[in-house]
C-alpha positions in Angstrom: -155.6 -0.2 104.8 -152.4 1.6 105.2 -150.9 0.2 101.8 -154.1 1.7 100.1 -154.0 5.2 101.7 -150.0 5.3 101.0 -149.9 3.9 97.6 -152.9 6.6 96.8 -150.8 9.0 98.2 -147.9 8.5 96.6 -149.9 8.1 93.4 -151.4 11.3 93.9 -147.8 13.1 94.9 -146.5 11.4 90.6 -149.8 12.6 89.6 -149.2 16.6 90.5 -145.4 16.3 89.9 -146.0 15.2 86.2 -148.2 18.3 85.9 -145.4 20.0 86.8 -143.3 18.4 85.0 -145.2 18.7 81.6 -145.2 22.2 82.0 -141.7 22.4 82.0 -141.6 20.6 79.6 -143.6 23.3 77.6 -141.0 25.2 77.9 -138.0 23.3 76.0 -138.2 21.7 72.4 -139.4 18.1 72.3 -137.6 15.8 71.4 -137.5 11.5 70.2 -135.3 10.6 73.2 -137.8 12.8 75.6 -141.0 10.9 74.1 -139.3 7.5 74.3 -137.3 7.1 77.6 -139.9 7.6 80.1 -141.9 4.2 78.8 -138.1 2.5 78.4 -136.9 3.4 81.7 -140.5 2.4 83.3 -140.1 -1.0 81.7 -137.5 -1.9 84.2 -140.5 -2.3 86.9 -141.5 -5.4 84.9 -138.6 -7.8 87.2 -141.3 -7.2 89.8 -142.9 -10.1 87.9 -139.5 -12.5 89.0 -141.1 -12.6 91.9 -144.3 -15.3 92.9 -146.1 -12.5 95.0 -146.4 -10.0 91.9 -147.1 -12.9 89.2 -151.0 -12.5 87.5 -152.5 -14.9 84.6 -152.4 -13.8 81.5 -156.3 -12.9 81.4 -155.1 -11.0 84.3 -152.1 -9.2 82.2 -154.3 -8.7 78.8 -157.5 -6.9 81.4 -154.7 -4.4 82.5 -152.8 -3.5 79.8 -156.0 -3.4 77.8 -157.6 -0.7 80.3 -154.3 1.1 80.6 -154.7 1.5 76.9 -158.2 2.7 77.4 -156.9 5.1 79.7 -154.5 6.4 77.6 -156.8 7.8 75.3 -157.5 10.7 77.1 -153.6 11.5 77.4 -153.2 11.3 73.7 -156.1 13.6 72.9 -154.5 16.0 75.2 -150.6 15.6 73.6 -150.4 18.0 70.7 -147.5 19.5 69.8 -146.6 22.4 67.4 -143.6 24.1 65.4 -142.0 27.1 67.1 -139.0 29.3 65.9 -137.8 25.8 64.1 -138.8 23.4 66.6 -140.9 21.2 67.7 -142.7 21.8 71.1 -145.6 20.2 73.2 -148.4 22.3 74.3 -149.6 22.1 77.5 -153.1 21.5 78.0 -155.5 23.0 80.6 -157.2 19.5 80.7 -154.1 18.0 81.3 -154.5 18.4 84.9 -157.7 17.0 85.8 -157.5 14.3 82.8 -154.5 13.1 85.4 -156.6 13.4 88.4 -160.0 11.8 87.0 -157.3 8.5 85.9 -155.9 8.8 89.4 -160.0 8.5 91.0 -160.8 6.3 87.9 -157.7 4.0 89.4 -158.7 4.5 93.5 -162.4 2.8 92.7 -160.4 0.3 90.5 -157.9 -0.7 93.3 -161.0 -0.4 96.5 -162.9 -3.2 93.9 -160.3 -5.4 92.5 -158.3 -5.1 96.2 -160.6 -6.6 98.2 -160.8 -9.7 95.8 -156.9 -10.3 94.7 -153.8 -10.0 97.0 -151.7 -6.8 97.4 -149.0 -8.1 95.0 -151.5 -9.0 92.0 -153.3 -5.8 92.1 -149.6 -4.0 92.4 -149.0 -6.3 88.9 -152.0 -5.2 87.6 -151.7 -1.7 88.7 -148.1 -1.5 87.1 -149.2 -3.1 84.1 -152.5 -0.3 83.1 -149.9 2.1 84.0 -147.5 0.5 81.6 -150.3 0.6 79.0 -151.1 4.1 79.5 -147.9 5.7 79.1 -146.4 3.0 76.3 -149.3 3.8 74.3 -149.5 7.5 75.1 -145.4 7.8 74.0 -145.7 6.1 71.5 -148.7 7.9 69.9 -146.8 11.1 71.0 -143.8 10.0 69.0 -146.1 9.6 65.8 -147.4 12.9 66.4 -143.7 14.1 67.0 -142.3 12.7 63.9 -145.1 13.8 61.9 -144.2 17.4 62.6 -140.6 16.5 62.6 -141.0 15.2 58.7 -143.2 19.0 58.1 -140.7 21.2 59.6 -137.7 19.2 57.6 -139.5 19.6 54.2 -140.7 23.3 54.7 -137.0 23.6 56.0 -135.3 21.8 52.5 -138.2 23.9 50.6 -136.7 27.6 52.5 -132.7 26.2 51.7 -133.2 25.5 48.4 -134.7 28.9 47.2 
């Protein structure tokens, strides 16, 4: 019981600091290496699988990742960006906050159904791998969105130039 409350802690404790954080974020120009290094640097988290405790089956890896995907839906739908004094910028969205919060319930129920059936290491494997999902296909639907706008501003830019 104390690994569930402290992991939903903790999970709760990323969850309001990446509100924050994406309000910050607001605040600066976007850019390719900001969309891409959080899922690169996360990655990293996948030599927990080197380990026999943390190892899953694969029907066990595709079931996370797949609902990590799911999930990630309501990120994307959330991640729009727009062009301001010549750069790009990501707007924040009121629904940011409790779209972070429902996923954060949405993953308590998960964990208080799949934890009493699977060890603490697979459901941490499986817990690492939705979040995995989530953000890899968040960022890189973000980066689409990014380059998108990146490849408007650029040609209204070459348009203003060569007048």
């Amino acid at each position: 019981m104390f690994w569930f409350i402290a992991s939903t802690v903790g999970a709760a404790i990323m969850a309001t600091s990446m509100i924050f954080l994406r309000l910050k974020a607001a605040k600066k120009p976007a850019s390719v290496k900001k969309i891409i290094l959080p899922p690169l640097f996360m990655s990293t988290g996948a030599f927990m699988f080197l380990f026999p405790v943390f190892q899953i089956s694969w029907y066990q890896v595709i079931e996370a990742f797949s609902v990590g995907v799911i999930c990630s839906i309501f990120l994307i739908k959330t991640s729009k960006f727009q062009i301001r004094d010549q750069a790009i910028y990501l707007i924040p969205s009121k629904a940011f906050a409790f779209i972070l919060f429902g996923l954060l319930l949405f993953r308590i129920v998960i964990k208080l159904v799949i934890g009493s059936h699977i060890s603490l290491g697979e459901t941490s494997g499986m817990f690492f791998l939705l979040a995995f999902g989530m953000i890899l296909n968040w960022r890189l639907a973000m980066l689409y969105k990014y380059l998108q706008l990146a490849k408007q501003l650029n040609s209204t830019y070459n348009k203003n130039t060569s007048l």
